[in-house]
C-alpha positions in Angstrom: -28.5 47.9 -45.1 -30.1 51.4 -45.8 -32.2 50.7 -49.0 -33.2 54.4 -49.3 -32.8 56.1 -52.3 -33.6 59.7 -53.7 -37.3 59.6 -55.7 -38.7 62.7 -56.8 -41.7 62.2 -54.6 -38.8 62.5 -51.7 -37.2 65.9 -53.4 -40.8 67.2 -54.0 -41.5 66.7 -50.5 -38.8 68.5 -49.2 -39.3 71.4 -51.9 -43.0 71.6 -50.4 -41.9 71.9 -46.6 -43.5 68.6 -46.1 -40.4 67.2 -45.0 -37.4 69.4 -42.5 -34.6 69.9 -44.8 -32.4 68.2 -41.7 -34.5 64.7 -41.7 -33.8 64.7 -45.6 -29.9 65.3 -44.6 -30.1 62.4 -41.8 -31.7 60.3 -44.7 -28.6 61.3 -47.1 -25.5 60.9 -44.9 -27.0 57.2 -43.5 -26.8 56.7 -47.5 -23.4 57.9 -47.4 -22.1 56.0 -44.7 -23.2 52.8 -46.6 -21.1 53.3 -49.0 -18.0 54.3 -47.1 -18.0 52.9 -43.0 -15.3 54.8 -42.9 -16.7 58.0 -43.4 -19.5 56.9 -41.3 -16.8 56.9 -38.1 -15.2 60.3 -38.9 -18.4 62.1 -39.4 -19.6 60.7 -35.9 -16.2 61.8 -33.8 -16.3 65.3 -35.5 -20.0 65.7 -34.2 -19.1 64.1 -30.7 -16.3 66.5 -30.8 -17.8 69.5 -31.9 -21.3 68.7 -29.3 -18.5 68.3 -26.7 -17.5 71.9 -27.6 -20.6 73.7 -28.5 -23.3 72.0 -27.4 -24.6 72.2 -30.8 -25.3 69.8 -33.9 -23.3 70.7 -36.9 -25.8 69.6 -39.6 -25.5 73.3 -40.7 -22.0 72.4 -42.1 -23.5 69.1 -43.3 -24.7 70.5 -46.0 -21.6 72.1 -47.6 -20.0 69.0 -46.5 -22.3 66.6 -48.6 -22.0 68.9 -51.5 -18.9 68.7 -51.9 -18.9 64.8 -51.5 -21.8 64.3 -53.8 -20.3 67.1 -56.5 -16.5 65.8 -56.2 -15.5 62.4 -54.1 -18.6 60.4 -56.0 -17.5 60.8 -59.3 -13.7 60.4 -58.6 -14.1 56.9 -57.3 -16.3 55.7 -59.7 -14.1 56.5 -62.5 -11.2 55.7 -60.4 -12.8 52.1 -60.3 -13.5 52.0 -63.3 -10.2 52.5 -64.5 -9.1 49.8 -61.9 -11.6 47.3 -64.3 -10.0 48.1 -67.6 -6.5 47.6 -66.3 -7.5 44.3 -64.0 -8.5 42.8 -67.6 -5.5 44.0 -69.2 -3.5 42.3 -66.5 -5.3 39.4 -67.2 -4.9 38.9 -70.6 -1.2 38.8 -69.8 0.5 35.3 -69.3 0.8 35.1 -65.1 4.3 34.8 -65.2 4.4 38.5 -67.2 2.4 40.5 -64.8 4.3 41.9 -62.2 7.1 42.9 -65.0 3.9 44.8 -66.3 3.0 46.7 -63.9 6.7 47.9 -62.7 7.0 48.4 -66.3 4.7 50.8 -66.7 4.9 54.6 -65.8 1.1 55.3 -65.9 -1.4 52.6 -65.7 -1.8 49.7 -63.0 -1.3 52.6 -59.6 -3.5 53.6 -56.9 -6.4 51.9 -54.1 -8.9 50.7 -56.5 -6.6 48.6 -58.8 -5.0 46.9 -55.5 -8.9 46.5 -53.9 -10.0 44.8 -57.3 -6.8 42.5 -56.8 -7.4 41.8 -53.1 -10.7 41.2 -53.8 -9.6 38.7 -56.5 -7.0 37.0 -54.0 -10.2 36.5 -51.7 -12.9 34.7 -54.0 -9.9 31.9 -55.0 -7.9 31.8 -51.9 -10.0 28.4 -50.4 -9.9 26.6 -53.5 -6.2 27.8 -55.5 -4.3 29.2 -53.0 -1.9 29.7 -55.5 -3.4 31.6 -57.5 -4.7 33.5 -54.6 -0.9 34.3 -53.3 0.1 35.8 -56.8 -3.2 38.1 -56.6 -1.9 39.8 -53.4 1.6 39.8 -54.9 0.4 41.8 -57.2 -1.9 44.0 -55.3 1.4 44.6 -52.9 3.2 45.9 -56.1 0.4 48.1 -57.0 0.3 49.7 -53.5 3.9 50.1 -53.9 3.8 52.2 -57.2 1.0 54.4 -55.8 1.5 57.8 -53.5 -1.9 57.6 -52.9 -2.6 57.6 -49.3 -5.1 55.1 -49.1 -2.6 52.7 -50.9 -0.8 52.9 -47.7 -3.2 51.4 -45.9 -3.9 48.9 -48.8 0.0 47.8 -48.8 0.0 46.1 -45.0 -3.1 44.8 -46.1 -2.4 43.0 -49.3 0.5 41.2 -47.0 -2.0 40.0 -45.2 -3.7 38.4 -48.1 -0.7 37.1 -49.1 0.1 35.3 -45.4 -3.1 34.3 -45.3 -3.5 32.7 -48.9 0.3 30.6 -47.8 -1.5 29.6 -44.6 -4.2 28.1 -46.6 -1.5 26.6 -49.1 -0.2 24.8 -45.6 3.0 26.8 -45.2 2.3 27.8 -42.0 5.7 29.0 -40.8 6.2 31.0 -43.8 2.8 32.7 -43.0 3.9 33.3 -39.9 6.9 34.9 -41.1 4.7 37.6 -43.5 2.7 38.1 -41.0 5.7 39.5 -38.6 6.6 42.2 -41.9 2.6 42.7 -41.8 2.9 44.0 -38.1 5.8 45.7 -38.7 4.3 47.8 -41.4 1.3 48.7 -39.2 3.1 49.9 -36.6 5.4 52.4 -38.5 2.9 53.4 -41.2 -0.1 53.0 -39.1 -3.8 51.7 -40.2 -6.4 54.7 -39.8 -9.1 52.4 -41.6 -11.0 50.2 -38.9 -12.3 48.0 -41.9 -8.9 47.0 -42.9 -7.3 46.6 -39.3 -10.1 44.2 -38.9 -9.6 42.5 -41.6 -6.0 42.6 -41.0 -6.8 40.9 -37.3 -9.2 38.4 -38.7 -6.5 36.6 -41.3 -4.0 36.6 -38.2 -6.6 35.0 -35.9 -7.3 32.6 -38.7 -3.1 31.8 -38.7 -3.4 31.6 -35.2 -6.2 29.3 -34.9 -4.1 26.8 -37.5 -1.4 26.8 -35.5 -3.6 25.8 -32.0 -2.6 28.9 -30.4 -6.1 29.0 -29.7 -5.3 32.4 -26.3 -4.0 34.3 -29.3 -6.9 33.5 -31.6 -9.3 33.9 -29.6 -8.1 37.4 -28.5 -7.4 39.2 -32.1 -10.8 37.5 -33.5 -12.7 39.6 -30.6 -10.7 42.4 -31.3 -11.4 42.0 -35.1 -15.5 41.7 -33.8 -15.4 44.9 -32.1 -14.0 47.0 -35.0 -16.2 45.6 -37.4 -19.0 46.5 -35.2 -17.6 49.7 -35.2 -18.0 50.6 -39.0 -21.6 48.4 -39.3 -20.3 45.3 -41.3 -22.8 43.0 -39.9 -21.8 40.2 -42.3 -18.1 40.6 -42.0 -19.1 40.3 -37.9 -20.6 36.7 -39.1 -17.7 35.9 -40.7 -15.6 36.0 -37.7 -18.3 35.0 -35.5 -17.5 31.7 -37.7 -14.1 32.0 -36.9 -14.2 32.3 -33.0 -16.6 29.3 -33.6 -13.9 27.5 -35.3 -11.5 28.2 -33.1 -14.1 27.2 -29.8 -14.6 23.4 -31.4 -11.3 23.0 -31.9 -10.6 23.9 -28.2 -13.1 21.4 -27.2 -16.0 24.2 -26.2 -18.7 22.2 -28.0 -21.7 24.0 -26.4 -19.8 27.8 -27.1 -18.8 26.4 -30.7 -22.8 25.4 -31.8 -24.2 28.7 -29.8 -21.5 31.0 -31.9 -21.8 29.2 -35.3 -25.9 30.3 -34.4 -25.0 33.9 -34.0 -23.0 33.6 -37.2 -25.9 32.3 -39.3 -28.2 35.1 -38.5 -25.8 37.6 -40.0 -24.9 35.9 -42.9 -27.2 35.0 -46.0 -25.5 32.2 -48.8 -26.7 35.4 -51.6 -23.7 37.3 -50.0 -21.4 34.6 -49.2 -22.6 30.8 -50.5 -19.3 29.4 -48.7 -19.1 30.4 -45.8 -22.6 30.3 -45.5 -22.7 26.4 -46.3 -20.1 26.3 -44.3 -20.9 27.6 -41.0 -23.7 25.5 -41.1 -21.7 22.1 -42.0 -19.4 23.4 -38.8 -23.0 23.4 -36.9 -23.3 19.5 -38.3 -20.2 18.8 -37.4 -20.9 19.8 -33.9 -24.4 18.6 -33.1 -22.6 15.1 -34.5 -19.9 15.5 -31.4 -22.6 16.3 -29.1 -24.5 13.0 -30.2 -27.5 15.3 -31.5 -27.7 12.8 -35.0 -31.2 13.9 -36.3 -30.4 17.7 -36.1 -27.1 17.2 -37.7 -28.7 14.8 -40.4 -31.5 17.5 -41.3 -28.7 20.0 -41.8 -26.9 17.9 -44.5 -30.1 17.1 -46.2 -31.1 20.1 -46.8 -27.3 21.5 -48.3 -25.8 18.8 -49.6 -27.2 19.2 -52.9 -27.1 22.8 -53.1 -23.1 23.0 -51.9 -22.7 20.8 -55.3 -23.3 24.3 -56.8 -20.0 25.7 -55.5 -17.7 23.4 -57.4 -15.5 22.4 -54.7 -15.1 19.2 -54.3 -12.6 18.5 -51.9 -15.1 20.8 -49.6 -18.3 18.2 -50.8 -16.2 15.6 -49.9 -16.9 16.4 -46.6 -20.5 16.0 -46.2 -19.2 12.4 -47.0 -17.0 12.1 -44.4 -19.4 13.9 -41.6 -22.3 10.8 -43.1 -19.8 8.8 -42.4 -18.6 9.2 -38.9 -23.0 9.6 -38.8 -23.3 6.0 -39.8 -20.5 4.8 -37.4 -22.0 6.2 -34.4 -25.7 4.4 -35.2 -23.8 1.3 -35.2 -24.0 1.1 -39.4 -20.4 -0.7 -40.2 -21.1 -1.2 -43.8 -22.1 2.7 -44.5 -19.2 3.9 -42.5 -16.8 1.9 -43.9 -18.3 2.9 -47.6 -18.4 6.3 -47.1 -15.1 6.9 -45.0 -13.2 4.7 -47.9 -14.9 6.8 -50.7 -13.7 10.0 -48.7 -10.5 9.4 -47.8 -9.2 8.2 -51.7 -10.6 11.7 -52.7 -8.4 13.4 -50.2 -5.1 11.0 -51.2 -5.4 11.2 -54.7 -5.4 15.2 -53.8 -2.3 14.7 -52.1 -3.6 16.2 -48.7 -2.4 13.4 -46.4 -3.6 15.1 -42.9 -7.2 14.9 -44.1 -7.0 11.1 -45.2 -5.3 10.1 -42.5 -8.0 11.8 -40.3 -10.7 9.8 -42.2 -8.9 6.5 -41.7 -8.5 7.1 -37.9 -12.6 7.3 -38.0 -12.9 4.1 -39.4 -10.3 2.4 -37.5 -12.5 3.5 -34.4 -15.6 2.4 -36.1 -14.0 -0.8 -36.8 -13.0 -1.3 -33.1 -16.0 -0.3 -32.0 -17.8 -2.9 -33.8 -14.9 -5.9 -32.2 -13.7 -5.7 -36.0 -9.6 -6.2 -34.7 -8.7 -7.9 -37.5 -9.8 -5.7 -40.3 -7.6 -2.7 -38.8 -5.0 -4.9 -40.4 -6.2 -4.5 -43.5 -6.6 -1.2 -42.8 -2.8 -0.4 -42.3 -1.9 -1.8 -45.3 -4.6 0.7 -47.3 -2.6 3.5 -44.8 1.2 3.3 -46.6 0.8 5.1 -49.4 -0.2 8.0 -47.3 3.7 8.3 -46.2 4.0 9.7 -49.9 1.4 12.2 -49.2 2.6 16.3 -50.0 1.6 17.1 -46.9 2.7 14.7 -44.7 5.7 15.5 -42.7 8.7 12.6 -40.9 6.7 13.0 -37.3 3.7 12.3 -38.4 5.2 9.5 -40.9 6.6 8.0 -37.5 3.1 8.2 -36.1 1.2 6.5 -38.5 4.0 3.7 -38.6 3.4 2.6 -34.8 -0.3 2.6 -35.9 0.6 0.1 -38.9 2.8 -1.7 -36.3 -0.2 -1.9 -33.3 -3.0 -2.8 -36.3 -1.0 -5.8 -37.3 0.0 -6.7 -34.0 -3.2 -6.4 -33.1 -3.0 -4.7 -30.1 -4.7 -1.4 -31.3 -6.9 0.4 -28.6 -9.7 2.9 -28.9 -7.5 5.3 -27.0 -4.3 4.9 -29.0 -6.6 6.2 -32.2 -7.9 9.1 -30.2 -4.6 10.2 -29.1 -3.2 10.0 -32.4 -6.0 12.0 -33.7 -5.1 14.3 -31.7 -1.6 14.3 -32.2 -2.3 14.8 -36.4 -4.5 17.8 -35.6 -1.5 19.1 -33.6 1.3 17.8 -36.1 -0.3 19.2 -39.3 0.4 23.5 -37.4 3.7 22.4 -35.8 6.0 19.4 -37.7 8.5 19.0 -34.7 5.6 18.1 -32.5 5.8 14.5 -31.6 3.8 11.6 -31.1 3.6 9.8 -26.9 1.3 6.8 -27.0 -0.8 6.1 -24.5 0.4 3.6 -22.0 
């Protein structure tokens, strides 16, 4: 981040010769640049052009350039922004179900690129924990992008899709997601996206569709493709945020060792003042991997040290997972009783939230830690406590079927070790494909 800013002591020493009028333009367009990445890439390909061409530097035209920004652009997006303020809280005030009548009501207000940005960037803070409420946010940033003849609304409108896909992927639809997304490509290839910033972004939501649905090639292709353009216009923190992502996607491949050296590289671009989610996040991913890799202590030392402070967040069906990581902790030191305590507390948090896949993940863990520990006969118990998760929103008639020959093999009691893995496996499969079906092991 430039922190540089015009002092007088700065203008005086230019005034006095003290310091080359060009060094003090150098200073002023890196300035710039921070404020729009954008700009940043066009001003660079006109100079490589024109050096191509000329062999000369055009910081002669700079200045006419800048003055025109600093005199004209400046003040048009600030007040364009802050008109985009006053009508995002007039939006508000109006019921939810009212607001996209309002805005195709109205001949004036509620147009152009900032109103849509301060929409989109509404759909992102909510989209992890009301996904609903994040899907009507890029609804209506969509609608705004259709009402303007701005030009940067045209970029804004394939965009705002992509919010939308992405805010139904993390509702769980993931077919209907992949169905937006198909219209978002659509519209990027006839309108075209000049903006690297939003094409990244564009590419990061897709490889975060992708990465749901285990088509881990794909993922991991448009994530690096989403790195490289964000590298591009300087957003270091928007690299970590993918850098998460890839990391993601590595663990779930099985890439332990790529997943925990990734999820590093993340951490040192992010900082939890700029993003306290992800941030905590990344670094529960890092637990959750030093945990598969039998690394206990490190793993432990992360959760002590942000368990407390996640609690800030508010999300609890996120804090329930520190639970769930102690859990499968406790069950690898050979500690029954705080398993058993903890995966129980975790997985009625994630049934009484109706999100079936997650307790069903949970129980799996202690079924394991129960046959681990010779306990057969308490994976009987253990079906019985695994029924009501057939009623679960989430859960779909393959995965019913699943969990039914577990209930079957835990009463019979002739449940293996590798039966539970491979259903594990299965659920992490079923939950991005429903038709997917379950083989035992023989």
């Amino acid at each position: 981040m430039n922190d540089l800013h015009l002092s007088r002591e700065l203008l005086r020493a230019i005034a006095n010769g003290d310091l080359p009028p060009r060094a003090f333009l150098e200073m002023v367009l890196h300035h710039l640049f921070e404020f729009c990445p954008h700009c940043a890439v066009e001003w660079h390909a006109y100079e490589s052009e024109k050096h191509a061409h000329t062999g000369a530097s055009g910081y002669d035209s700079a200045f006419s350039l800048l003055s025109h920004v600093l005199a004209h652009q400046l003040p048009r997006v600030a007040l364009a922004e802050r008109a985009a303020e006053r009508d995002f809280r007039d939006l508000m005030r109006v019921p939810p179900e009212l607001r996209a009548r309002r805005i195709l009501r109205s001949y004036r207000r509620f147009r152009g690129a900032a109103l849509a940005d301060r929409l989109i960037a509404e759909c992102r803070r909510c989209v992890t924990s009301r996904p609903r409420e994040a899907h009507e946010f890029a609804f209506l940033a969509q609608l705004v992008t259709n009402q303007s003849s701005e030009p940067a609304s045209r970029e804004l409108s394939p965009l705002s899709m992509a919010e939308m896909a992405n805010a139904t992927r993390a509702g769980g639809d993931l077919s209907e997601a992949d169905k937006i997304f198909m219209r978002v490509r659509k519209l990027t290839l006839l309108g075209g996206v000049i903006d690297p910033a939003v094409s990244a972004r564009i590419d990061s939501l897709e490889g975060s569709l992708r990465k749901d649905q285990r088509r881990f090639k794909e993922a991991e292709e448009i994530l690096s493709r989403a790195q490289f353009l964000y590298e591009i216009v300087g957003e270091s923190a928007q690299v970590g945020r993918v850098h998460v992502q890839q990391a993601t996607v590595y663990f779930q491949m099985g890439s332990l060792t790529k997943a925990l050296s990734v999820s590093k590289k993340a951490l040192s671009l992010l900082t939890p003042e700029e993003d306290r989610f992800l941030y905590f996040f990344a670094r529960r991913l890092i637990a959750i991997v030093l945990v598969d890799l039998d690394r206990l202590a490190e793993a432990i030392a992360i959760l002590d040290m942000d368990e407390r402070e996640h609690r800030t967040l508010n999300e609890p069906l996120y804090q329930i997972r520190y639970s769930w990581l102690r859990g499968r902790i406790a069950a690898a030191r050979g500690d029954l009783a705080a398993a058993e305590r903890l995966f129980v507390t975790t997985r009625g948090t994630f049934m009484q939230a109706g999100i079936g896949f997650d307790a069903a993940m949970v129980s799996l863990d202690l079924a394991l830690a129960y046959l681990k520990n010779g306990q057969t006969a308490q994976t009987k118990r253990l079906a019985e406590q695994i029924k009501p998760l057939f009623e679960a929103q989430d859960m779909h008639r393959e995965a019913i079927a699943a969990l039914l020959l577990f209930c079957e093999a835990a009463e019979q009691e002739s449940l293996t070790i590798s039966f539970v893995r491979e259903l594990a496996k299965f659920l992490e499969a079923a939950r991005a494909d429903p038709s997917y079906r379950f083989r035992p092991p023989s």
